[in-house]
N, CA, C and O atoms as a GROMACS GRO file, in nm:
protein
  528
    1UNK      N    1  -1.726   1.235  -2.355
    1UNK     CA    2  -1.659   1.118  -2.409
    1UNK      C    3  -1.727   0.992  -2.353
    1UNK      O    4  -1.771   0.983  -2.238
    2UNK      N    5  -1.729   0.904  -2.438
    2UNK     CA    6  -1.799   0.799  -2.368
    2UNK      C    7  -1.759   0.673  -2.300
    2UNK      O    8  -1.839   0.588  -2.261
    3UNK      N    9  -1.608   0.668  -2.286
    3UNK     CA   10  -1.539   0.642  -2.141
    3UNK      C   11  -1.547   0.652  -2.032
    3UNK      O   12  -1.530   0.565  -1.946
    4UNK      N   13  -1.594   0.826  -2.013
    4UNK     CA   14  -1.594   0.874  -1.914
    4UNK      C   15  -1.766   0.834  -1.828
    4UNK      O   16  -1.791   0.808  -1.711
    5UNK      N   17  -1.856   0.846  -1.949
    5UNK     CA   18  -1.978   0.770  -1.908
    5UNK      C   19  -1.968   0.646  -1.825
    5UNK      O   20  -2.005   0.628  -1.709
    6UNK      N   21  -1.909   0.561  -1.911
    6UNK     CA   22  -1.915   0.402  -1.856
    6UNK      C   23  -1.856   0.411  -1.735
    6UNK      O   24  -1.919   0.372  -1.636
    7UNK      N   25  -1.700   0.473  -1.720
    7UNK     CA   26  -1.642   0.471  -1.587
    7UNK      C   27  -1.732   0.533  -1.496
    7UNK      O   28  -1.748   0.479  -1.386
    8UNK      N   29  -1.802   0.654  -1.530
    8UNK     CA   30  -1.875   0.687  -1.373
    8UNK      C   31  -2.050   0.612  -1.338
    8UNK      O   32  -2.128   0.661  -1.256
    9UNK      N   33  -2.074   0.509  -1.406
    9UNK     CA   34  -2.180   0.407  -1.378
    9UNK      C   35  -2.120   0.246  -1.404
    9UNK      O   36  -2.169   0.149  -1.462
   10UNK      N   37  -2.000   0.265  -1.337
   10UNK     CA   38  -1.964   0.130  -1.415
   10UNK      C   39  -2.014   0.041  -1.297
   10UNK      O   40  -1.982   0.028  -1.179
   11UNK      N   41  -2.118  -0.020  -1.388
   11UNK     CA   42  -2.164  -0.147  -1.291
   11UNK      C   43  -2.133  -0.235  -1.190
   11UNK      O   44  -2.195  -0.254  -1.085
   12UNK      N   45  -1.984  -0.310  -1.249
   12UNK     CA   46  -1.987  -0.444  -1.157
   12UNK      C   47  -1.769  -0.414  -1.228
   12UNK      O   48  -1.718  -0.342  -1.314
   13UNK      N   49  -1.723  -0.503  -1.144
   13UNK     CA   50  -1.590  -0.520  -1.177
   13UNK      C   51  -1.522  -0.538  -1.312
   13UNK      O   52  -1.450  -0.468  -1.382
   14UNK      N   53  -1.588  -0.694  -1.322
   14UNK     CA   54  -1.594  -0.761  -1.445
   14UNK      C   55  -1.619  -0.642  -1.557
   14UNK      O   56  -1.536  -0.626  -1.646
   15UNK      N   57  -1.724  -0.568  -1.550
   15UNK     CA   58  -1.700  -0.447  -1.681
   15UNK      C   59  -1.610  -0.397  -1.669
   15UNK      O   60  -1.526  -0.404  -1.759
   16UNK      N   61  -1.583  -0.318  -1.547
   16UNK     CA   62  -1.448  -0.236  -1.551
   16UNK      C   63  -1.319  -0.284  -1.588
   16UNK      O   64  -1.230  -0.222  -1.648
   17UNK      N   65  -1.319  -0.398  -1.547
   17UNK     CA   66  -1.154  -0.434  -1.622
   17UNK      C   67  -1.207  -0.507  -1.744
   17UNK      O   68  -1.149  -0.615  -1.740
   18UNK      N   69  -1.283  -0.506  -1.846
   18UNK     CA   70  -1.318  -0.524  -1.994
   18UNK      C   71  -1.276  -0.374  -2.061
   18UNK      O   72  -1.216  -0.359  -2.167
   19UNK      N   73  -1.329  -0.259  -1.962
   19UNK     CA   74  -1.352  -0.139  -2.038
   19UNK      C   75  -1.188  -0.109  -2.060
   19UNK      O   76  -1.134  -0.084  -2.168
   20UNK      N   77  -1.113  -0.120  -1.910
   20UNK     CA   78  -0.955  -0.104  -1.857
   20UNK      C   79  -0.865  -0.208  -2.022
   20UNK      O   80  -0.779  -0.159  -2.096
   21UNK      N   81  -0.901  -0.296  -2.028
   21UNK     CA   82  -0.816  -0.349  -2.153
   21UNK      C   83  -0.847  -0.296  -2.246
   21UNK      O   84  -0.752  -0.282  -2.323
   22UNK      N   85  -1.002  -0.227  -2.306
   22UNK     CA   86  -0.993  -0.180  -2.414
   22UNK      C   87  -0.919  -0.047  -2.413
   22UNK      O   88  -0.837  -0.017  -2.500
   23UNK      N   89  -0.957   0.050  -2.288
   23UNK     CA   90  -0.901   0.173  -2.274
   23UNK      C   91  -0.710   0.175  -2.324
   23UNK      O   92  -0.657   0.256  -2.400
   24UNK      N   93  -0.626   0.031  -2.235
   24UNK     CA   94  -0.497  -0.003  -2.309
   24UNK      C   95  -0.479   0.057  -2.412
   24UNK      O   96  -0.422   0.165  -2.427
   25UNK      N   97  -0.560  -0.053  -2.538
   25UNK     CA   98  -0.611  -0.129  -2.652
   25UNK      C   99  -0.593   0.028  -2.679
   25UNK      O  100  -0.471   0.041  -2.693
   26UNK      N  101  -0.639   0.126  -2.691
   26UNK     CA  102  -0.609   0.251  -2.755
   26UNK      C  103  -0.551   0.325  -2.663
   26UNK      O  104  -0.606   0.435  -2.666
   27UNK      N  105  -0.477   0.322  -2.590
   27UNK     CA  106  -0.374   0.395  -2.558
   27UNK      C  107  -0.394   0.512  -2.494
   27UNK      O  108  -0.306   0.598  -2.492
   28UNK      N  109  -0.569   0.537  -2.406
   28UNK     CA  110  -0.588   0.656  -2.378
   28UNK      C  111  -0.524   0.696  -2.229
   28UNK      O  112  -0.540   0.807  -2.177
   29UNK      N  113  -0.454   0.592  -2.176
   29UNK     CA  114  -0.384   0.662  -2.074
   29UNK      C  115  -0.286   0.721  -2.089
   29UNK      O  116  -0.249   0.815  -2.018
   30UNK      N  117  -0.213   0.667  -2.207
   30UNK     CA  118  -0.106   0.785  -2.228
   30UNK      C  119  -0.153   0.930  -2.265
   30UNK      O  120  -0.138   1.031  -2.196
   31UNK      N  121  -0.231   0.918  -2.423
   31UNK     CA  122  -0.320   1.033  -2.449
   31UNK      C  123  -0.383   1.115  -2.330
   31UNK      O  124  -0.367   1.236  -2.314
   32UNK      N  125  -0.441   1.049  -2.265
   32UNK     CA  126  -0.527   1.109  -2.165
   32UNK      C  127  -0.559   1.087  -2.038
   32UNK      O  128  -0.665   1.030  -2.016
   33UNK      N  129  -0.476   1.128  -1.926
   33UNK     CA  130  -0.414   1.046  -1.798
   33UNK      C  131  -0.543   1.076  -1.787
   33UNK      O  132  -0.592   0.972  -1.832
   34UNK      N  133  -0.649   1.156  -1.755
   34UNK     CA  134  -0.764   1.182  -1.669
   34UNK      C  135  -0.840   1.053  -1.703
   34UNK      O  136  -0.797   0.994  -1.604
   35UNK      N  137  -0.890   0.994  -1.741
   35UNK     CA  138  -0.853   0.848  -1.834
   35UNK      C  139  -0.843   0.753  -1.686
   35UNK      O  140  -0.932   0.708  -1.614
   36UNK      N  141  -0.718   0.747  -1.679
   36UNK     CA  142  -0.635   0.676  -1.532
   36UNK      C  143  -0.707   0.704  -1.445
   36UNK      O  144  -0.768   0.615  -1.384
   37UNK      N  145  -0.726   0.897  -1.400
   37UNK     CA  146  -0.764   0.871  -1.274
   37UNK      C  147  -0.941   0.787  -1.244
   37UNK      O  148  -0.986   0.736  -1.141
   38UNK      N  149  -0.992   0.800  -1.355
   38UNK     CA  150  -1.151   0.722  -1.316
   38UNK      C  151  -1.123   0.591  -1.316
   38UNK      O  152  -1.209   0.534  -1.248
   39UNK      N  153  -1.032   0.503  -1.365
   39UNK     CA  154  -1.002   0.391  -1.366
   39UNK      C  155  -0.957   0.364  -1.211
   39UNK      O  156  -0.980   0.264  -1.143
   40UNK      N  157  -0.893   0.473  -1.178
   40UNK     CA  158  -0.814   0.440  -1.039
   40UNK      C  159  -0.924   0.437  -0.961
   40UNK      O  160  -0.935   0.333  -0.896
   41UNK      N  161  -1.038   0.544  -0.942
   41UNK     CA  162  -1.128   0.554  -0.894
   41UNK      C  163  -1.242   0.455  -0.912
   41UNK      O  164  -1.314   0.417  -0.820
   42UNK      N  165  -1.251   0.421  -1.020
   42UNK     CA  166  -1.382   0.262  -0.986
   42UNK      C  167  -1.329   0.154  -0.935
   42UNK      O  168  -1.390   0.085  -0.853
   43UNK      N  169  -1.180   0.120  -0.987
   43UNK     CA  170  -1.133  -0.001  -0.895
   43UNK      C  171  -1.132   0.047  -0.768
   43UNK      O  172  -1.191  -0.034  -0.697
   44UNK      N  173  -1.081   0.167  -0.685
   44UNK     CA  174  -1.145   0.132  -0.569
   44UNK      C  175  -1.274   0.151  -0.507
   44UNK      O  176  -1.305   0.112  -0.395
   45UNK      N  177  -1.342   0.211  -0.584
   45UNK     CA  178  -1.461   0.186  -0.492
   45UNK      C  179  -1.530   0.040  -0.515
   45UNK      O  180  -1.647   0.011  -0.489
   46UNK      N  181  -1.428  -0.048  -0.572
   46UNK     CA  182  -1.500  -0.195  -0.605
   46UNK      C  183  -1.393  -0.223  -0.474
   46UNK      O  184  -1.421  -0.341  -0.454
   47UNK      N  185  -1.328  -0.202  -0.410
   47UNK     CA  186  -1.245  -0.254  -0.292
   47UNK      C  187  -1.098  -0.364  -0.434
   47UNK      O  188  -1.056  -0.479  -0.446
   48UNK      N  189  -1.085  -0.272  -0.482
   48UNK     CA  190  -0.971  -0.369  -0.538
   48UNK      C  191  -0.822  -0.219  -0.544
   48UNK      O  192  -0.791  -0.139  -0.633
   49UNK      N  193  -0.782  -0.239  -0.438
   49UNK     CA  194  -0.655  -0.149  -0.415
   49UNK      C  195  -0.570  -0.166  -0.496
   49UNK      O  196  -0.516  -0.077  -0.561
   50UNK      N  197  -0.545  -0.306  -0.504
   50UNK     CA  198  -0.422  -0.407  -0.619
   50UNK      C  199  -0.432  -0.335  -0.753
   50UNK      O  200  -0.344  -0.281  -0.820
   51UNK      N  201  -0.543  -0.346  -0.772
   51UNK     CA  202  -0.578  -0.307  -0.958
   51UNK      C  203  -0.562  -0.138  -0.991
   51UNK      O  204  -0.554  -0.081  -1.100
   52UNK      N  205  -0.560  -0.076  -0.838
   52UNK     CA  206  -0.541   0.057  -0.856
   52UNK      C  207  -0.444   0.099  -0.863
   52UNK      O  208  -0.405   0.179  -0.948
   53UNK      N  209  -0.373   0.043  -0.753
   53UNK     CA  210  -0.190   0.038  -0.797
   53UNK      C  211  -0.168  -0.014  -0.919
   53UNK      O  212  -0.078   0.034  -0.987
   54UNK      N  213  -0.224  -0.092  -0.955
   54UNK     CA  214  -0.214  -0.146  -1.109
   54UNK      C  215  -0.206   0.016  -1.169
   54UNK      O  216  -0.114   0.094  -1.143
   55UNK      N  217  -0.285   0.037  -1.227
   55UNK     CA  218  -0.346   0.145  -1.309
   55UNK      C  219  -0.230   0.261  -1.288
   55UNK      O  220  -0.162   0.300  -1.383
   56UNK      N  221  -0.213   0.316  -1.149
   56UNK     CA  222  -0.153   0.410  -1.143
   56UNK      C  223   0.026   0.384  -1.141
   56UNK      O  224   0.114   0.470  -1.148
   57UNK      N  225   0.037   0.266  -1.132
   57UNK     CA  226   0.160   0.225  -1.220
   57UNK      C  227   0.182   0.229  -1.375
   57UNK      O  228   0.287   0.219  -1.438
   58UNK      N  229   0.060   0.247  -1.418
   58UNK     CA  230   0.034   0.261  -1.581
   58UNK      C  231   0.074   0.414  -1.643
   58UNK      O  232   0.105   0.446  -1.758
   59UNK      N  233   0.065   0.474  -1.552
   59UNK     CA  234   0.029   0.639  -1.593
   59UNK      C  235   0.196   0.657  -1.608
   59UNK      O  236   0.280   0.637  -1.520
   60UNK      N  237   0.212   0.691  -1.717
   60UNK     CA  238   0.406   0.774  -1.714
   60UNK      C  239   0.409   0.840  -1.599
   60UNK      O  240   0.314   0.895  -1.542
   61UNK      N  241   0.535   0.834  -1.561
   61UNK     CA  242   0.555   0.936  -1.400
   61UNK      C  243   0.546   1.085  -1.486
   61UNK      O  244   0.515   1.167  -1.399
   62UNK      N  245   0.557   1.150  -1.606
   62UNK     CA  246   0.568   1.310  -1.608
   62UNK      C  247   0.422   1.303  -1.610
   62UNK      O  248   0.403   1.421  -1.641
   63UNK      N  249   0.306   1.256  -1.600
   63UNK     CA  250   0.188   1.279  -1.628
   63UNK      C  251   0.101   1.251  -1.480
   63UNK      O  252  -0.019   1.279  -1.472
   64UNK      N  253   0.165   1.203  -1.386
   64UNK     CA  254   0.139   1.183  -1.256
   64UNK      C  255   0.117   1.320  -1.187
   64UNK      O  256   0.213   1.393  -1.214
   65UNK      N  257   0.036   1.376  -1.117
   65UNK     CA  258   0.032   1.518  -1.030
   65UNK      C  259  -0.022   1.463  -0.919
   65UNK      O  260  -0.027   1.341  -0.904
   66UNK      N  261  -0.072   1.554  -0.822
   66UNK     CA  262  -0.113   1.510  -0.689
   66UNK      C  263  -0.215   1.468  -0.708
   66UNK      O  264  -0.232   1.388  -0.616
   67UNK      N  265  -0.371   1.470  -0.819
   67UNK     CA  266  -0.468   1.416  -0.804
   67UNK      C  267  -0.435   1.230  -0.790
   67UNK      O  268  -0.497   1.157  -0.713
   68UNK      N  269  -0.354   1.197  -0.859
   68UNK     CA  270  -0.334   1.059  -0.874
   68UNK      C  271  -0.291   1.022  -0.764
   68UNK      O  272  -0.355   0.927  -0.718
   69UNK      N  273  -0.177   1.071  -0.678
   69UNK     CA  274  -0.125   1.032  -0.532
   69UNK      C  275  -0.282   1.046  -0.470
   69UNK      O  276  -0.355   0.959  -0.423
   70UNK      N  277  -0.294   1.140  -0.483
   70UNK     CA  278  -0.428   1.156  -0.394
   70UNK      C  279  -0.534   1.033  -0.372
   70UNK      O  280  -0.594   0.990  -0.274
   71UNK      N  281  -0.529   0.989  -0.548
   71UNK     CA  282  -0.683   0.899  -0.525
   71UNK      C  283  -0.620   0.751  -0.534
   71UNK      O  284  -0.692   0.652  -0.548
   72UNK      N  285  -0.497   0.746  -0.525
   72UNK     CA  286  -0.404   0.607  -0.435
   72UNK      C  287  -0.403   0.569  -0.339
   72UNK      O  288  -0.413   0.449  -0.312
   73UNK      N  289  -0.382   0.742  -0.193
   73UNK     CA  290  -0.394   0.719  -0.092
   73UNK      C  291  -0.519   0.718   0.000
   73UNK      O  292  -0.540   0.685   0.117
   74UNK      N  293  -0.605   0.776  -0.120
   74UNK     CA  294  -0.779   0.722  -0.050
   74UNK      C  295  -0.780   0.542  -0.081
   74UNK      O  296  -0.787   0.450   0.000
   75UNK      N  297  -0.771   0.541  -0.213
   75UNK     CA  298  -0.798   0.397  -0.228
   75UNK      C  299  -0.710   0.291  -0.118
   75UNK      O  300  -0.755   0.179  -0.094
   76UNK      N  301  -0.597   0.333  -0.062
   76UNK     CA  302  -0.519   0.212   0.046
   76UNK      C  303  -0.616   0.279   0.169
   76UNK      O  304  -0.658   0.190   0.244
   77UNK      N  305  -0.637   0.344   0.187
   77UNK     CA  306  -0.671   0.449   0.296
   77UNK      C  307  -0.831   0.380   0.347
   77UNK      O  308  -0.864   0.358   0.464
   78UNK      N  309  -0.895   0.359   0.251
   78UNK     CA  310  -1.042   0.324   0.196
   78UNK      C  311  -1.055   0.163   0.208
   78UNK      O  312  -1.160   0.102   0.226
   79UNK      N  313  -0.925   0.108   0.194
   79UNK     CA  314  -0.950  -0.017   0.207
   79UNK      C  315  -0.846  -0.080   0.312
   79UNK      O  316  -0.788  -0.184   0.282
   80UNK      N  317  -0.819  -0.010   0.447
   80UNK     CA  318  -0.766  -0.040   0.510
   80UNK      C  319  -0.616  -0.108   0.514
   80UNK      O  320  -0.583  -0.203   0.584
   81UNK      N  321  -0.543  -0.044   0.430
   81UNK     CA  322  -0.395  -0.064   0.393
   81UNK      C  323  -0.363   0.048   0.446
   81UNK      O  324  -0.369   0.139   0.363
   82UNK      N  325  -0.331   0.081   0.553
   82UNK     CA  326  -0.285   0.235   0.599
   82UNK      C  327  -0.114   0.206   0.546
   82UNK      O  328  -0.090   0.268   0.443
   83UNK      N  329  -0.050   0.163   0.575
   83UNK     CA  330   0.111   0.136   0.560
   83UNK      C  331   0.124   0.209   0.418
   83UNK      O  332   0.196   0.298   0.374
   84UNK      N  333   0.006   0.118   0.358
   84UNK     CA  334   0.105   0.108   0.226
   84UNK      C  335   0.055   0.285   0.129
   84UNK      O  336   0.095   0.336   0.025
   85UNK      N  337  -0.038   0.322   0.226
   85UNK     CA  338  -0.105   0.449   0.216
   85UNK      C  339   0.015   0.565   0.222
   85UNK      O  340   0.028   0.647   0.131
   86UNK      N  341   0.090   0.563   0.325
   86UNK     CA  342   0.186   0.621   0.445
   86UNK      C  343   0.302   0.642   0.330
   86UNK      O  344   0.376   0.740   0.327
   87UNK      N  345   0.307   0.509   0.215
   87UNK     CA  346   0.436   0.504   0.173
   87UNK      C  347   0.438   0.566   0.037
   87UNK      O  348   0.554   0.577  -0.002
   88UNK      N  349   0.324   0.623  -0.071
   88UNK     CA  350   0.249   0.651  -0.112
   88UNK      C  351   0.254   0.761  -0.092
   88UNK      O  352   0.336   0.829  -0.154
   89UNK      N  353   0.180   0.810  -0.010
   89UNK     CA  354   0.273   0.969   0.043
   89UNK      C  355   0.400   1.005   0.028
   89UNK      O  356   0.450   1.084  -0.053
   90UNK      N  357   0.457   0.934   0.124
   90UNK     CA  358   0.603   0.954   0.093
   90UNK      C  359   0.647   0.970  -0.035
   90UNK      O  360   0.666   1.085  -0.075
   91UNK      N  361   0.672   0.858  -0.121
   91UNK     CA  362   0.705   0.877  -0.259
   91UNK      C  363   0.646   1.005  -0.315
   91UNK      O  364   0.734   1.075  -0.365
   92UNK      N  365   0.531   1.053  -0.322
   92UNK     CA  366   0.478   1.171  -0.328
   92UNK      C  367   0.591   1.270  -0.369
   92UNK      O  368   0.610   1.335  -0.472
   93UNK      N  369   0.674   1.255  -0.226
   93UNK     CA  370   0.746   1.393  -0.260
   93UNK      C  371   0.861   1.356  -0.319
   93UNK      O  372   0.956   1.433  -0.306
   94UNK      N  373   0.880   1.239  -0.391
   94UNK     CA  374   1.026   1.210  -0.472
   94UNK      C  375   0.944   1.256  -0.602
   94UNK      O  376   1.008   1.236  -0.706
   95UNK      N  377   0.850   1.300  -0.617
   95UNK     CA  378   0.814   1.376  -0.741
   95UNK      C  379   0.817   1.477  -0.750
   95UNK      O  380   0.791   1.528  -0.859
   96UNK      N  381   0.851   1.561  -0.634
   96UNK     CA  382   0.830   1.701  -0.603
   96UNK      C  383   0.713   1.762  -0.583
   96UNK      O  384   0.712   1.882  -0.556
   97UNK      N  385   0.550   1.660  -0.598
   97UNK     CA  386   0.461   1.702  -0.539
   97UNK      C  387   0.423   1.746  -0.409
   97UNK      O  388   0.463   1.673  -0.319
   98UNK      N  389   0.361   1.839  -0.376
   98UNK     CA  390   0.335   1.913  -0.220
   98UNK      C  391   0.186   1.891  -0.168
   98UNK      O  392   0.095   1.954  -0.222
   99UNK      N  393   0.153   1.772  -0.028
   99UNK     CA  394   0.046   1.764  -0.048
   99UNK      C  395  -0.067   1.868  -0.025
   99UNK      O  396  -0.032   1.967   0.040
  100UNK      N  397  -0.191   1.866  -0.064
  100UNK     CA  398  -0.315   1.959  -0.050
  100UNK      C  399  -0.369   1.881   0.065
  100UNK      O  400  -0.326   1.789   0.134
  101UNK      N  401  -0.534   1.986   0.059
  101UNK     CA  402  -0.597   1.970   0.122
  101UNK      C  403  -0.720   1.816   0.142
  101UNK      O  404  -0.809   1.787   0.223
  102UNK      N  405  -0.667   1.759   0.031
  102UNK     CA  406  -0.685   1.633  -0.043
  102UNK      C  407  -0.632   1.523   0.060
  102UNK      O  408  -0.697   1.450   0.135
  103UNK      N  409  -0.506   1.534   0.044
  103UNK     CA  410  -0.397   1.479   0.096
  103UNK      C  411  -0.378   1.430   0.295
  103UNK      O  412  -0.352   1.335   0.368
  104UNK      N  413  -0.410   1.566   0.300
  104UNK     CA  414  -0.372   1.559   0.434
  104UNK      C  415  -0.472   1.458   0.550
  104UNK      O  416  -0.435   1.391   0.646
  105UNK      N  417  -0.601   1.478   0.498
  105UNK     CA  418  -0.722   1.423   0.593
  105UNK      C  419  -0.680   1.251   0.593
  105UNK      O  420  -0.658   1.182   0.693
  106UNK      N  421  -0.676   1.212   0.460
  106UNK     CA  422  -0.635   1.049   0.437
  106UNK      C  423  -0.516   1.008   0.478
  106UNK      O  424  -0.516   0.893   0.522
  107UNK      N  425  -0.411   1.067   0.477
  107UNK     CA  426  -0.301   1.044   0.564
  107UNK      C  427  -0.293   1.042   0.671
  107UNK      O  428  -0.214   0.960   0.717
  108UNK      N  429  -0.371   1.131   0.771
  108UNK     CA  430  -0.353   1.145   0.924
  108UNK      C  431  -0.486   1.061   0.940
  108UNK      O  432  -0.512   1.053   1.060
  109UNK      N  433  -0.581   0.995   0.860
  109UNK     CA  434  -0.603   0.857   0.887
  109UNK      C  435  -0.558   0.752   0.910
  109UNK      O  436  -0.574   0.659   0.989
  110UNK      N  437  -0.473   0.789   0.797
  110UNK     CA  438  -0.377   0.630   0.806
  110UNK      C  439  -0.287   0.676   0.961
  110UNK      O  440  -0.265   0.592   1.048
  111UNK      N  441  -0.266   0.746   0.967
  111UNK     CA  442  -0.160   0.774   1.093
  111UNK      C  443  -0.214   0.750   1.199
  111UNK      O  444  -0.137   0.697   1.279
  112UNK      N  445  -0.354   0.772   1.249
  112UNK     CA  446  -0.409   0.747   1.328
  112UNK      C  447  -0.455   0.590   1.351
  112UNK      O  448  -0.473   0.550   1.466
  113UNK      N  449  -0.470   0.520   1.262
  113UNK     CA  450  -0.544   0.395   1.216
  113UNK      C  451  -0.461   0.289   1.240
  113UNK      O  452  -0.507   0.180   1.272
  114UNK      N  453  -0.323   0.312   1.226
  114UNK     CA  454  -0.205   0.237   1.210
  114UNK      C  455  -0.138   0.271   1.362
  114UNK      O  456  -0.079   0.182   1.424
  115UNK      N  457  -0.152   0.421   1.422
  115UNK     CA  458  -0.121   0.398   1.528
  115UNK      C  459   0.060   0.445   1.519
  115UNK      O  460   0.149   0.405   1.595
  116UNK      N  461   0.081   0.573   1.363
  116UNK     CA  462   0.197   0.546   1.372
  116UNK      C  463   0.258   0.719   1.412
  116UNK      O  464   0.321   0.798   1.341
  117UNK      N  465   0.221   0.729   1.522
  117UNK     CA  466   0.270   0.853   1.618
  117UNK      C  467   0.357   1.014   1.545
  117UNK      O  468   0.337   1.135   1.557
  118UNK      N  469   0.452   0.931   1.472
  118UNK     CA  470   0.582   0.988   1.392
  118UNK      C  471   0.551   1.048   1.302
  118UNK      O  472   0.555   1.170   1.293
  119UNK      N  473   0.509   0.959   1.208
  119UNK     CA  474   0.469   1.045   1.053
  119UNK      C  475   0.343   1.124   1.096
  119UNK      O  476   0.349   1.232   1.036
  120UNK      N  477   0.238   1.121   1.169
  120UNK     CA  478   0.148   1.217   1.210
  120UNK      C  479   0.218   1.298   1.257
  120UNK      O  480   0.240   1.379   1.167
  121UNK      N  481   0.274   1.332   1.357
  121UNK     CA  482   0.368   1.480   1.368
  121UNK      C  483   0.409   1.504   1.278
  121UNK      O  484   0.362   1.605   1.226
  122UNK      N  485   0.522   1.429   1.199
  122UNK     CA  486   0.534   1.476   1.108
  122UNK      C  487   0.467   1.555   1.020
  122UNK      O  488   0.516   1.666   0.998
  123UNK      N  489   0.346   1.518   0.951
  123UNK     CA  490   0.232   1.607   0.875
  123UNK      C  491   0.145   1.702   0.932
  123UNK      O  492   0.093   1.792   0.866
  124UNK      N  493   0.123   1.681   1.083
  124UNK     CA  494   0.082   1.784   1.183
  124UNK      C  495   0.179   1.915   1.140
  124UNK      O  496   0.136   2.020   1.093
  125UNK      N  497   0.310   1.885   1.165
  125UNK     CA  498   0.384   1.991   1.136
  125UNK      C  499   0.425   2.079   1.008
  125UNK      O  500   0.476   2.191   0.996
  126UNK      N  501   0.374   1.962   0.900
  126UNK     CA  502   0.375   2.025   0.785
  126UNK      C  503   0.252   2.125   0.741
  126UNK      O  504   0.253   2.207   0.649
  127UNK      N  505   0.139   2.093   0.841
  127UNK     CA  506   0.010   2.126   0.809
  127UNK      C  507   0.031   2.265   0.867
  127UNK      O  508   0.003   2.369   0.808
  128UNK      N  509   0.103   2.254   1.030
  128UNK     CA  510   0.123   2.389   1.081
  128UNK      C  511   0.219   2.468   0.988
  128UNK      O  512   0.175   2.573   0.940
  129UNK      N  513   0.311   2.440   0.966
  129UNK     CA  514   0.435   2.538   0.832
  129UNK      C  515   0.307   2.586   0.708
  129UNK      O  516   0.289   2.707   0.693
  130UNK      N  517   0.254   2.525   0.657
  130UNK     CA  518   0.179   2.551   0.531
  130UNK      C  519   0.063   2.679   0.615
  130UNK      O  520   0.049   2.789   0.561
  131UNK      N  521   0.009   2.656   0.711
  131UNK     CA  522  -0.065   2.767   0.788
  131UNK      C  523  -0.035   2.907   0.803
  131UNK      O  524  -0.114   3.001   0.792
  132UNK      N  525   0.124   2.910   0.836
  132UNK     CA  526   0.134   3.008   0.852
  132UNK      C  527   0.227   3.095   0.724
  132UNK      O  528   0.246   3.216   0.732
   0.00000   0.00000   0.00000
């Protein structure tokens, strides 16, 4: 598809949010969340977290799975928003998603990064339950 082209060489910002209004403009995030997640994914590797939360506020919640939490909490994770990374997670599981192996490394970044003792045990311990 040739969306998927542009999103994985997308040049400079300015294209990406031209391509992001046309993508709207036909409606392929509903049609086609995978769609979302490359969108989520070039805004952040342009360092724009905002526009990613953008995006992944776009996606209907029944079409949301863990890849999308996932490439939320790299993108806060990636651009030094650990908090809002932490919270992100959390919500996670008001969807009933369970995190992976995805999940866990970027979180106990943020836990470490932020310095926030608690929720790292916390996921320490979830990591040990899922182990055994």
């Amino acid at each position: 598809m040739f969306v998927y082209k542009i999103l994985d060489g997308c040049p400079d910002v300015l294209t990406l949010k031209k391509l992001h209004a046309q993508v709207l403009v036909i409606d392929h995030l509903h049609s086609n969340p995978s769609i979302g997640i490359k969108l989520m994914r070039a805004y952040s590797s342009f360092g724009e977290p905002k526009t990613t939360w953008k995006v992944f506020d776009e996606i209907p919640a029944a079409d949301k799975n863990i890849v999308f939490f996932n490439v939320m909490i790299r993108s806060y994770v990636n651009n030094c928003m650990y908090g809002e990374a932490l919270l992100v997670y959390m919500n996670m599981w008001r969807y009933g998603l369970v995190p992976d192996n995805y999940t866990f490394p970027c979180v106990l970044k943020a836990c470490s990064v932020s310095e926030n003792l608690k929720v790292g045990l916390q996921i320490h311990a979830a990591i040990d339950n899922e182990a055994e």
